[in-house]
Residue frames relative to the residue before (quaternion, step in Angstrom):
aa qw qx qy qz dx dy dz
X 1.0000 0.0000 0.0000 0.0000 0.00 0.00 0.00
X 0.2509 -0.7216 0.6352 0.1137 4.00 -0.73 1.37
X 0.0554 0.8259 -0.5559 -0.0759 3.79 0.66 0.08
X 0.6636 -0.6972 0.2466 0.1123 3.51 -0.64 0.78
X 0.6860 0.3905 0.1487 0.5957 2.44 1.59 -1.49
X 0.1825 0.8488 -0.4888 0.0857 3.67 0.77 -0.30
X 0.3422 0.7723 -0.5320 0.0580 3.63 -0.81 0.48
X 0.8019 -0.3203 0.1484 0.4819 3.43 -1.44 0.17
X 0.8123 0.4612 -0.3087 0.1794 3.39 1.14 -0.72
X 0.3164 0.7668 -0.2977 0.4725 2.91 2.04 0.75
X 0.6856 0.5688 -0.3487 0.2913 3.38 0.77 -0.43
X 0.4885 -0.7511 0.3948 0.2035 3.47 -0.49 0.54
X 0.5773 -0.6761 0.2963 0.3489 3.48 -0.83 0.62
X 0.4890 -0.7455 0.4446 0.0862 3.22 -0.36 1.97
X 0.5480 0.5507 -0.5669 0.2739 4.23 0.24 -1.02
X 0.6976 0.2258 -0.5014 0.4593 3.06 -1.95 1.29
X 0.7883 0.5145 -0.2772 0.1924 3.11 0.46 -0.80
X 0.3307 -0.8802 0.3353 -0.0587 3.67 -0.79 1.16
X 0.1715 -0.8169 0.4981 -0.2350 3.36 0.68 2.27
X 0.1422 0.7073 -0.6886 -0.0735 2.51 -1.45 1.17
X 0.0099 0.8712 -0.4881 -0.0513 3.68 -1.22 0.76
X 0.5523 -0.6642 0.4424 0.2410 3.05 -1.34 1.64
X 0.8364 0.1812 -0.2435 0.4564 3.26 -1.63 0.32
X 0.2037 0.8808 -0.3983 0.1549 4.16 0.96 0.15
X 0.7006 0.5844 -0.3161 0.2604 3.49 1.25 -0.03
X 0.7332 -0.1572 -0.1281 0.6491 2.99 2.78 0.02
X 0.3727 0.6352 -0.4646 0.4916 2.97 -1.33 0.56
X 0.7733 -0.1622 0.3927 0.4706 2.99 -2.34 -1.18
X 0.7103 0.4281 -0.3731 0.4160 3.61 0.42 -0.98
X 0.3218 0.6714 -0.3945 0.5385 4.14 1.15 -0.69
X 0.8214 0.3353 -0.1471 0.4373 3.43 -0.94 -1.78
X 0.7542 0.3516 -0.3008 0.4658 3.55 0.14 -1.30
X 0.4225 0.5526 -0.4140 0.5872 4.12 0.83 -0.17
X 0.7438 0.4532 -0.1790 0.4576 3.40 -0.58 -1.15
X 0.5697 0.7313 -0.1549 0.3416 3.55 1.02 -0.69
X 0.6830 0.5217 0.1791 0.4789 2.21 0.52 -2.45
X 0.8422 0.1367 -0.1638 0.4952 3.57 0.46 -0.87
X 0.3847 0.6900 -0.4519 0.4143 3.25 0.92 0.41
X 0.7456 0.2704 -0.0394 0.6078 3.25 0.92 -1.03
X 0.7470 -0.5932 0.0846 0.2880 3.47 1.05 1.18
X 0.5717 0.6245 -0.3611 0.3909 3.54 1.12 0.25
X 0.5137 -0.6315 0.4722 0.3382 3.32 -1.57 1.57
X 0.0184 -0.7894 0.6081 0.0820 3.95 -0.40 0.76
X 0.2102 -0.6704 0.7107 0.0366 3.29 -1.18 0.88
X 0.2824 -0.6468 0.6926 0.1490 3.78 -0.85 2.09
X 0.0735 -0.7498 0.6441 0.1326 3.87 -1.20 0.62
X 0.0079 -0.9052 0.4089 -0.1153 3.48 0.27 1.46
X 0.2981 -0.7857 0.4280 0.3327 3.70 -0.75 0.19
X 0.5905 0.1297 -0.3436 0.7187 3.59 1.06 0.58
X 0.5948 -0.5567 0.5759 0.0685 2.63 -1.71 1.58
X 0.5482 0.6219 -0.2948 0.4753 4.03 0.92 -1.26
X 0.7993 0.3690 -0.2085 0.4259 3.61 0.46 -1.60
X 0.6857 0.5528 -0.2230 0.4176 3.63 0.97 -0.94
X 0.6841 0.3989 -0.3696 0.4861 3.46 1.96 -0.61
X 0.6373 0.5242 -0.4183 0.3796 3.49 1.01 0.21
X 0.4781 0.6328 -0.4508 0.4094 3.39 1.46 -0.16
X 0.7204 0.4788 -0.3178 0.3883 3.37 0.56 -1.33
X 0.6557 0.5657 -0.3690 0.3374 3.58 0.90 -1.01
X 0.5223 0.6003 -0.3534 0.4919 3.70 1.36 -0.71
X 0.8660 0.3090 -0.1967 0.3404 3.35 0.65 -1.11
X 0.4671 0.5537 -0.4082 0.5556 3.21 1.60 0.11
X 0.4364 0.5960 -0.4079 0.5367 3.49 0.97 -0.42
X 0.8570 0.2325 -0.2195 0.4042 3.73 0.06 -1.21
X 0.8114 -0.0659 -0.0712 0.5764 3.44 1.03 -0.09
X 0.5756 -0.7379 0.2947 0.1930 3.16 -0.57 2.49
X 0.7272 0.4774 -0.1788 0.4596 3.48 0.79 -1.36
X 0.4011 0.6741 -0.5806 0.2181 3.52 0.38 -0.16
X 0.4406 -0.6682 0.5672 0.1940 3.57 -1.52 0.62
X 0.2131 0.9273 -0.2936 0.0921 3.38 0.38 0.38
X 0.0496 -0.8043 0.5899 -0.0518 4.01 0.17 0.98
X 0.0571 -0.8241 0.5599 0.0645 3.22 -1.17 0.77
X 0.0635 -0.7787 0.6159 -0.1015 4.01 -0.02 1.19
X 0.6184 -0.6333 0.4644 -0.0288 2.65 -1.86 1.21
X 0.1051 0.8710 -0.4499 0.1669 3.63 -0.06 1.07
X 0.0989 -0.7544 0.6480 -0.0352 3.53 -0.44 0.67
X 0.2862 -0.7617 0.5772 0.0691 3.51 -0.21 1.03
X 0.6349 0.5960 -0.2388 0.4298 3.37 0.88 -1.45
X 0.5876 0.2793 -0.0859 0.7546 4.07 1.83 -0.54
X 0.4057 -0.6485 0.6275 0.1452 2.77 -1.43 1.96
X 0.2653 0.8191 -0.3720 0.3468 3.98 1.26 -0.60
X 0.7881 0.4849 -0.0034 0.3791 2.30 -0.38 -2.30
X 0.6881 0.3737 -0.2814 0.5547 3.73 0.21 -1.54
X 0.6867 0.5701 -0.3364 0.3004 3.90 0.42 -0.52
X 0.5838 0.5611 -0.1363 0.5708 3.23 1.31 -1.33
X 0.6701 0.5256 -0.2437 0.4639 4.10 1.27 -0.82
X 0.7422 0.3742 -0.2832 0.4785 3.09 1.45 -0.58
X 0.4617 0.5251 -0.4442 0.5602 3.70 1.27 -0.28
X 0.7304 0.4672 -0.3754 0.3276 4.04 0.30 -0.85
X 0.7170 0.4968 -0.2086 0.4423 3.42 1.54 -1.08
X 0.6504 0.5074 -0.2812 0.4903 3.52 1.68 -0.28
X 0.4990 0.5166 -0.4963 0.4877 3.51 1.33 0.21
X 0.7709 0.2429 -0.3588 0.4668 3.80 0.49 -0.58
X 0.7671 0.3910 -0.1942 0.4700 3.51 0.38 -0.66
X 0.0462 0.7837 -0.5949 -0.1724 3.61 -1.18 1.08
X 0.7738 0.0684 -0.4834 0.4035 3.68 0.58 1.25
X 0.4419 -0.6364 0.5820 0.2471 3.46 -1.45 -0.09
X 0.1851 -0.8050 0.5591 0.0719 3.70 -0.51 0.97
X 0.7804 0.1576 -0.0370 0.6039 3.88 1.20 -0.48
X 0.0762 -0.7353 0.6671 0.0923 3.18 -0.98 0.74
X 0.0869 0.8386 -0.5376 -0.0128 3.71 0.13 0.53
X 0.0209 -0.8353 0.5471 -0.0509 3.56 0.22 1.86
X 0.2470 -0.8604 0.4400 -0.0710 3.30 -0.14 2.10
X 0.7265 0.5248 -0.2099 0.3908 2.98 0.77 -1.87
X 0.1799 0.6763 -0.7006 0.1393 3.43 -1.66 0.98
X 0.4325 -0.5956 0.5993 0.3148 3.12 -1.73 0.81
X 0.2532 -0.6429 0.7101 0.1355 3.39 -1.74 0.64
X 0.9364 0.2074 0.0879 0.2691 3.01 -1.55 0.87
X 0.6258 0.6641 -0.2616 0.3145 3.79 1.07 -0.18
X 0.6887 -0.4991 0.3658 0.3779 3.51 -0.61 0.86
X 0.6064 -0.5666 0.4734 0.2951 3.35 -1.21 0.69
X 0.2880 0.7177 -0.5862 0.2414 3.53 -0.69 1.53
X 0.4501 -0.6344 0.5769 0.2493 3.60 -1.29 0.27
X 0.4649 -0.5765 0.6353 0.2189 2.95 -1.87 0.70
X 0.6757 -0.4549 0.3652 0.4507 3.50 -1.86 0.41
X 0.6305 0.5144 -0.3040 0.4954 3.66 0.77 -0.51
X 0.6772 -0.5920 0.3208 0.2967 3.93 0.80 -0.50
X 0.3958 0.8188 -0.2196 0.3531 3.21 2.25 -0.46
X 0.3569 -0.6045 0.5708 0.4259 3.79 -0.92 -0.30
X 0.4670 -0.7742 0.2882 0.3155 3.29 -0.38 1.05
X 0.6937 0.4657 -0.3396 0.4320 3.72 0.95 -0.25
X 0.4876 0.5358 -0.3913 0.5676 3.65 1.88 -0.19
X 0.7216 0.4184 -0.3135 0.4537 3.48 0.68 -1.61
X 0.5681 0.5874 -0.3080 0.4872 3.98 0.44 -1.21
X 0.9162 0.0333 -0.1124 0.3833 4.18 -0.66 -0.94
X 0.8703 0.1487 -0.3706 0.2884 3.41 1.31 0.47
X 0.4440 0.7048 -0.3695 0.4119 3.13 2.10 -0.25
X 0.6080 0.6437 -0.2595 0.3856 3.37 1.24 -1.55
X 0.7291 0.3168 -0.2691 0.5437 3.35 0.50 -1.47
X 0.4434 0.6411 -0.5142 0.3578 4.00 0.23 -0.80
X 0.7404 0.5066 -0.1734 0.4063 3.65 1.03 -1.90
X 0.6068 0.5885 -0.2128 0.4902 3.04 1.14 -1.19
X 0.7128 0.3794 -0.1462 0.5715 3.72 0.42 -0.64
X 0.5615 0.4459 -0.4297 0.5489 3.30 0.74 0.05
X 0.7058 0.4408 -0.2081 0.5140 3.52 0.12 -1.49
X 0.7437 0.1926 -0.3823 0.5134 4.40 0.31 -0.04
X 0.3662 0.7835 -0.4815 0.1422 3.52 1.16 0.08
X 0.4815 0.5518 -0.4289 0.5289 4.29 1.65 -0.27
X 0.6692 0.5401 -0.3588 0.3629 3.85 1.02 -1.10
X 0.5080 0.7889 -0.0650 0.3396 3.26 1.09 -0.96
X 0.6630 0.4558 -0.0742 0.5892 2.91 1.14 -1.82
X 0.7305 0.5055 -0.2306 0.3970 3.02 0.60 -1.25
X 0.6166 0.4452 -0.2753 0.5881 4.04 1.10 -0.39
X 0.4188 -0.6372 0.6215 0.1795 3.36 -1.08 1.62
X 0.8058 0.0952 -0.0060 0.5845 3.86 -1.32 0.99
X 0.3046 0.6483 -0.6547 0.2415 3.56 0.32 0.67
X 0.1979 -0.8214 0.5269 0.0916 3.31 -1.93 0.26
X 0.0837 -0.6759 0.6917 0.2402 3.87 -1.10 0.25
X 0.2667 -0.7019 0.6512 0.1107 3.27 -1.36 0.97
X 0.0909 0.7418 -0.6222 -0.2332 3.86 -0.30 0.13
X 0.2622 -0.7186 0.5939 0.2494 3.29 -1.44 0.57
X 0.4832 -0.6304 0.6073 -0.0158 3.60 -1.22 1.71
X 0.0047 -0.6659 0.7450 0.0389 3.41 -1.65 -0.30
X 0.7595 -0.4610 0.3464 0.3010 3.20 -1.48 0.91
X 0.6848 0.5730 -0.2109 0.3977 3.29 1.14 -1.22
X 0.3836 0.7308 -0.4641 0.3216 3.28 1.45 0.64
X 0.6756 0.5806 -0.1523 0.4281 3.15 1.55 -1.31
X 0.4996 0.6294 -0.2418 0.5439 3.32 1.65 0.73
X 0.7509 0.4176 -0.0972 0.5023 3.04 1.45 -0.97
X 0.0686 0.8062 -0.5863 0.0404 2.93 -1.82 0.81
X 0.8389 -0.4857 0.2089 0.1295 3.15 -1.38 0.73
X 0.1380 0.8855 -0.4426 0.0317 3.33 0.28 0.29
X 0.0374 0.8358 -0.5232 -0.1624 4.28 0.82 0.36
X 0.5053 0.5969 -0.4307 0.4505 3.75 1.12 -0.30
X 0.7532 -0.1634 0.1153 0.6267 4.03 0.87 -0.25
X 0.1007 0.8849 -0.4540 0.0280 3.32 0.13 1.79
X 0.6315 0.5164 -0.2229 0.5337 2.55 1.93 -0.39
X 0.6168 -0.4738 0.4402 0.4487 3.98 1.08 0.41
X 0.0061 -0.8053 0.5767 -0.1375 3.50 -0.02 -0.34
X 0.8564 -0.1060 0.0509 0.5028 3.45 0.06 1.65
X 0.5547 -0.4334 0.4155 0.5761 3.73 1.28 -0.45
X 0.3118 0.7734 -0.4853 0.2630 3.90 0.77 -0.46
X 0.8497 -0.1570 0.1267 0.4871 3.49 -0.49 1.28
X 0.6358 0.6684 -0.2996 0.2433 3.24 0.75 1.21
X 0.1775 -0.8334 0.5105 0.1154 3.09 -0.78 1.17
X 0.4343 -0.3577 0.5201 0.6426 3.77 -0.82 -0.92
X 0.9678 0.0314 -0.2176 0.1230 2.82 -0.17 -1.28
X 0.2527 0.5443 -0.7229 0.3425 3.41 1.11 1.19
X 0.7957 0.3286 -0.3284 0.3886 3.88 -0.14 -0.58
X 0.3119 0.6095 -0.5507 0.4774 3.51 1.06 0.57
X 0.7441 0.5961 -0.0890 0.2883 3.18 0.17 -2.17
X 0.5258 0.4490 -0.3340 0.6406 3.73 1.57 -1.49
X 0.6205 0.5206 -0.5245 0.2624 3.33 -0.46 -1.52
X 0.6915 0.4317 -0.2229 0.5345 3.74 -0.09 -2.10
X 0.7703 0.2639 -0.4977 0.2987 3.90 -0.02 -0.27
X 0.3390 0.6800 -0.4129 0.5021 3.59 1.51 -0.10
X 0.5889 0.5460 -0.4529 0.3874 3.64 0.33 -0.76
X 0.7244 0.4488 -0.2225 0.4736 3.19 0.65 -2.11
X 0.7516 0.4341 -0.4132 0.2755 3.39 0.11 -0.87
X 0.5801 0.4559 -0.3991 0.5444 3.53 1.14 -0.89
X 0.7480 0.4537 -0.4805 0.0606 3.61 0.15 -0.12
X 0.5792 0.5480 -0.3551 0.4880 3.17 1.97 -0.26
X 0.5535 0.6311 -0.4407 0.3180 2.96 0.82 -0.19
X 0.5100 0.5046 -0.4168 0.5582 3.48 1.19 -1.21
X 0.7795 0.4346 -0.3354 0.3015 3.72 -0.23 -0.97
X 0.5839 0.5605 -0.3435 0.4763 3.41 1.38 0.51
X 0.5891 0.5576 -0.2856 0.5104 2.68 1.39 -1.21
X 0.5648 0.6621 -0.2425 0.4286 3.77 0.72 -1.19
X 0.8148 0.3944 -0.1579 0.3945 3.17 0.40 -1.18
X 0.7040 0.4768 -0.2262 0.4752 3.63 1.39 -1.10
X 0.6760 0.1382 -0.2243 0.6882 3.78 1.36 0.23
X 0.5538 -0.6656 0.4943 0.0766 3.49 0.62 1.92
X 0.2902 0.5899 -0.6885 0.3063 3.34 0.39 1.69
X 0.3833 -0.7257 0.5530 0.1433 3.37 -1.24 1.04
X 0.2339 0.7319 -0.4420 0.4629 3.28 1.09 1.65
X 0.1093 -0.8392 0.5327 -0.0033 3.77 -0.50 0.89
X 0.1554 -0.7429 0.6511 -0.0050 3.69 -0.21 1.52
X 0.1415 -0.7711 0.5735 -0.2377 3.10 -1.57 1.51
X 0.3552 0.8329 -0.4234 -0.0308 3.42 -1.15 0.49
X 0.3470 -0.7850 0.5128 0.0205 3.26 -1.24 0.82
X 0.0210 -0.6749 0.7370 0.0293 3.83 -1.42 0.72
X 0.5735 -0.6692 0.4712 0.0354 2.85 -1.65 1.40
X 0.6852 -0.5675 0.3945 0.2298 3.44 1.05 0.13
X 0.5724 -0.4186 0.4824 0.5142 3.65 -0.65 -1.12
X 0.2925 0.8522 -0.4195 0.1105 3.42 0.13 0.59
X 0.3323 -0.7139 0.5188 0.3328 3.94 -0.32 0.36
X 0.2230 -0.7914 0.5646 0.0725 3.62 -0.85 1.39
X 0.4528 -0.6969 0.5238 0.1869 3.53 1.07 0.08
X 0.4234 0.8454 -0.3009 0.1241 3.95 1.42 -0.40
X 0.2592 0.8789 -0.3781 -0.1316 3.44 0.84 0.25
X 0.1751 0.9147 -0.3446 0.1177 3.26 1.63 0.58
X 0.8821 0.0970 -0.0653 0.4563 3.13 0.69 -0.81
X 0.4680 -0.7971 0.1814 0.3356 3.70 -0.08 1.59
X 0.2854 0.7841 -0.3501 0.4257 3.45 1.85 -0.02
X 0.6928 0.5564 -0.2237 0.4006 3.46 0.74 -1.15
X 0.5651 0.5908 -0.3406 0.4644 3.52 1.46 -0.31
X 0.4688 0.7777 -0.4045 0.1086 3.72 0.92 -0.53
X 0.6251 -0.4552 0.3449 0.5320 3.54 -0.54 -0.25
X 0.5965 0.6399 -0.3144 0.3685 3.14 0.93 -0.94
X 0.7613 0.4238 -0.2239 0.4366 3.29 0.45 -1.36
X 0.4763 0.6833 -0.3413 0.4356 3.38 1.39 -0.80
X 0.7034 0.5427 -0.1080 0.4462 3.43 0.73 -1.68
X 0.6170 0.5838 -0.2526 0.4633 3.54 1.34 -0.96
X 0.7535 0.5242 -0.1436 0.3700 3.23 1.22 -1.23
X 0.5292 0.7050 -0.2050 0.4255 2.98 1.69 -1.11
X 0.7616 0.3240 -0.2023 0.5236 3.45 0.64 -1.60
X 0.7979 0.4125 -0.2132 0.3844 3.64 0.61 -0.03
X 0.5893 0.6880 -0.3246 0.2722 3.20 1.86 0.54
X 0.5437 0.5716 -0.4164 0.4519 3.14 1.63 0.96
X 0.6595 0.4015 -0.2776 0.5716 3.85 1.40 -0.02
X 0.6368 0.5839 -0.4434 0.2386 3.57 1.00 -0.16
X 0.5805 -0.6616 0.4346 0.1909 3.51 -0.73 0.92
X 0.4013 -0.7435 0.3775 0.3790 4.14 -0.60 -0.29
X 0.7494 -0.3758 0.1535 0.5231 3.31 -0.71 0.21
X 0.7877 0.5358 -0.0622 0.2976 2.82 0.99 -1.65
X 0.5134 0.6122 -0.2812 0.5316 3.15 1.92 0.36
X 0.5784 0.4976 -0.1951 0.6162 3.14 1.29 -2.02
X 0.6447 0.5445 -0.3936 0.3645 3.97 0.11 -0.31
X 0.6327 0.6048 -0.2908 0.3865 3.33 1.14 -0.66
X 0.4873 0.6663 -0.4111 0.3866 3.76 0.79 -0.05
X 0.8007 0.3540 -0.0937 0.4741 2.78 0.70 -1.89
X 0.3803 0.4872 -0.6043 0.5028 4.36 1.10 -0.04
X 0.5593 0.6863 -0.4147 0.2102 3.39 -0.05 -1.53
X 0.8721 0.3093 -0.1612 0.3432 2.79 0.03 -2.24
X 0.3288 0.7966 -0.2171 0.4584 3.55 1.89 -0.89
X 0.8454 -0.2760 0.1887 0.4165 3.67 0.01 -1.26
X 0.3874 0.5727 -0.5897 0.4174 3.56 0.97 1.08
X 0.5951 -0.6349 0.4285 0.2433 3.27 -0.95 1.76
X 0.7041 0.5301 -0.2450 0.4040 3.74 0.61 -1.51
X 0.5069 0.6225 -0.5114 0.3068 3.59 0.96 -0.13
X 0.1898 -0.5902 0.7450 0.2463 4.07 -1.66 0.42
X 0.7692 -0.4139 0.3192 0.3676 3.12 -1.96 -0.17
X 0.6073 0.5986 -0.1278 0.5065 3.37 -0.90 -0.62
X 0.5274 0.6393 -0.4412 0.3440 4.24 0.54 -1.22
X 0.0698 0.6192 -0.7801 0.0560 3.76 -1.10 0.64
X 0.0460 0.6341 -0.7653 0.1004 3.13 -1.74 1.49
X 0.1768 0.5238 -0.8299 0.0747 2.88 -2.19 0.73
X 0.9124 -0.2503 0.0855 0.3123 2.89 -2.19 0.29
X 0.2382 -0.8295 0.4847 0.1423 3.85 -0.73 0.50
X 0.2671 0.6615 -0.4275 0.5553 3.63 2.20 0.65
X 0.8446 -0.0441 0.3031 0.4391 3.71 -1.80 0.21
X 0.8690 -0.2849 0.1956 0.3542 3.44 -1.00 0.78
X 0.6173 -0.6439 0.2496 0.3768 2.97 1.15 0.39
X 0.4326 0.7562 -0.4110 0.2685 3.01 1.36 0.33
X 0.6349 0.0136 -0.0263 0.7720 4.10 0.93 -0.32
X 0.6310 0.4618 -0.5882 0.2064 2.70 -2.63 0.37
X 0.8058 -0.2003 0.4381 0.3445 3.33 -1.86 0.27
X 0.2668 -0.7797 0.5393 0.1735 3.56 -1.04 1.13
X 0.1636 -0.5702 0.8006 -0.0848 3.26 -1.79 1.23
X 0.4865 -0.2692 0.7185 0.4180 3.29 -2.46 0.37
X 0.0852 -0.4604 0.8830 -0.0343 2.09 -2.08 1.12
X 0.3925 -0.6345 0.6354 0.1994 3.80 -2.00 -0.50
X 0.3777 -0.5936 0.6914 0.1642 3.35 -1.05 1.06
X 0.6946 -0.3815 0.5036 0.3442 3.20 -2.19 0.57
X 0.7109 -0.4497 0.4165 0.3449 2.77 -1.81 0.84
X 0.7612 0.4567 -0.2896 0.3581 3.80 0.30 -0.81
X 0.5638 0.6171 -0.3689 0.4064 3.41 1.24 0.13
X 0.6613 0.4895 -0.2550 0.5080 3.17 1.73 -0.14
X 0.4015 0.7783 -0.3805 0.2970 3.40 1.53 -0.06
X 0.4263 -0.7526 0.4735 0.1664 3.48 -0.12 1.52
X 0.8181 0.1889 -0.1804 0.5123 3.53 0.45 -1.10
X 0.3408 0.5241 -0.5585 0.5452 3.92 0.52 0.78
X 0.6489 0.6724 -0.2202 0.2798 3.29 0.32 -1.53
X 0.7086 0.4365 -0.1696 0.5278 3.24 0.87 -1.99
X 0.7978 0.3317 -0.4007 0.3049 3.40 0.27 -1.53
X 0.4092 0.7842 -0.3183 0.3409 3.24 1.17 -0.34
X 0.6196 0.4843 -0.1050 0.6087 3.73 1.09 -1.53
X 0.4808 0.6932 -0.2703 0.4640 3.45 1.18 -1.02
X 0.8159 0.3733 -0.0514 0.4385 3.23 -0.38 -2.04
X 0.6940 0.5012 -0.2139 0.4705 4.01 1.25 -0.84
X 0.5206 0.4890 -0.4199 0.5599 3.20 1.41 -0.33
X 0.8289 0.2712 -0.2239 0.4350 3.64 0.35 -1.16
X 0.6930 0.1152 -0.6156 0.3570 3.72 0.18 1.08
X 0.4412 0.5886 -0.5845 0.3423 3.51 0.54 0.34
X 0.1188 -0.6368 0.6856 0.3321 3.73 0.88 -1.16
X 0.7199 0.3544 -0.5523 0.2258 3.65 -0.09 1.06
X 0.6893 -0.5566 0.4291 0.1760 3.05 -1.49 1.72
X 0.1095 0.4372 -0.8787 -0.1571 4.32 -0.53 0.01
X 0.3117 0.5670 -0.7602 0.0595 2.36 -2.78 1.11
């Protein structure tokens, strides 16, 4: 079902259920939180300052008393870090029903992760790739579980480069050419997972969604202040939609029963650029099986995490 219209009041009653979402302290991850426990799920905010993620929850405990709400430290930008999140999150919790890997840098000057990465390659797809790897026993363990990545038009910009995907030194870099790869990484890793799923009959559903034009409110990371991004915002601050709109894709894909594998949603307005979520379709190269693999390949070996 592509319903037209789709909204919060569609979701279905969520209790038992066990969400976690990157970048959760604003924004898409915010809204889609706020969601999520509204309608009764235990939601775990996975944030890289602890400070910003405890003031999220208080707002939203503020707006609804009962909410279930855990808030863990995560640095994406540190394979560490993303390690240490999953040992903390497997001591209280023994399954995971959502992954909803949100968080991403936008747009930021040429820099390295703690590990050596470009940060917007290493940060929205190396990070999460790791992440999902490392809850990938929790997962298993959760009938009809899901991973939602969250995409962005700017995929259809990107491209592929395995001779120097990762920039190397500044090498052929822009933001937003490595904006653009990063988000098409999303898509590719997500069919891939859904291959992977399927050929050792896990009962795991990979997913993904982009928000359109959408105001994330993100002041997370102090990058985000650049001219660039400034400039980004500017030309697009008459079509850009609110969080709380641009958030809707990714609830959808997350916890609308009617979803299949493989599903990609955003806005169903003008070029996708705002509105009410619908399938939509990624470029033709996001479906490229063998990009895809070596791709999954190459992420397994610098992350050093095994899927199995």
């Amino acid at each position: 079902m592509n319903r037209q219209n789709w909204t919060l009041n569609d979701i279905p009653d969520l209790t038992g259920k066990t969400i976690i979402v990157t970048g959760a302290n604003a924004g898409l991850g915010f809204e889609s939180v706020k969601a999520f426990v509204h309608n009764g799920a235990n939601v775990v905010m996975a944030c890289r300052s602890l400070e910003k993620g405890t003031i999220a929850r208080k707002q939203i405990i503020r707006l609804f008393p009962s909410s279930i709400i855990q808030v863990m430290e995560l640095d994406l930008a540190d394979l560490r870090s993303i390690h240490n999140f999953a040992t903390t999150f497997r001591q209280s919790h023994a399954h995971l029903d959502v992954l909803l890997n949100n968080a991403a840098a936008m747009l930021v000057p040429y820099s390295l992760t703690k590990d050596g990465f470009e940060s917007q390659m290493g940060i929205n797809h190396l990070g999460h790739f790791a992440l999902t790897g490392v809850l990938m026993d929790l997962l298993k363990k959760s009938p009809d579980s899901r991973v939602v990545n969250v995409s962005s038009l700017s995929h259809k910009q990107g491209t592929i480069d395995f001779d120097n995907l990762l920039f190397k030194n500044g090498t052929d870099f822009t933001p937003m050419k490595a904006y653009g790869r990063s988000k098409l990484c999303n898509l590719l890793f997500t069919y891939e997972l859904q291959r992977f799923f399927n050929s050792r009959n896990i009962d795991c559903k990979s997913l993904a969604a982009h928000p359109g034009i959408s105001s994330t409110n993100n002041p997370s990371r102090k990058e985000e202040t650049n001219m660039l991004m400034k400039i980004y915002k500017l030309s697009f601050s008459s079509i850009i939609q609110p969080a709380s709109m641009g958030a809707l894709p990714e609830i959808r894909a997350s916890v609308d029963p009617n979803v299949k594998p493989n599903d990609y949603y955003g806005p169903g307005g003008l070029l996708e650029l705002s509105g009410h979520p619908v399938l939509v379709r990624p470029k033709s190269s996001a479906l490229d099986v063998d990009i895809a693999h070596r791709l999954w390949e190459i992420s397994e070996t610098l992350t050093s995490v095994k899927y199995s």
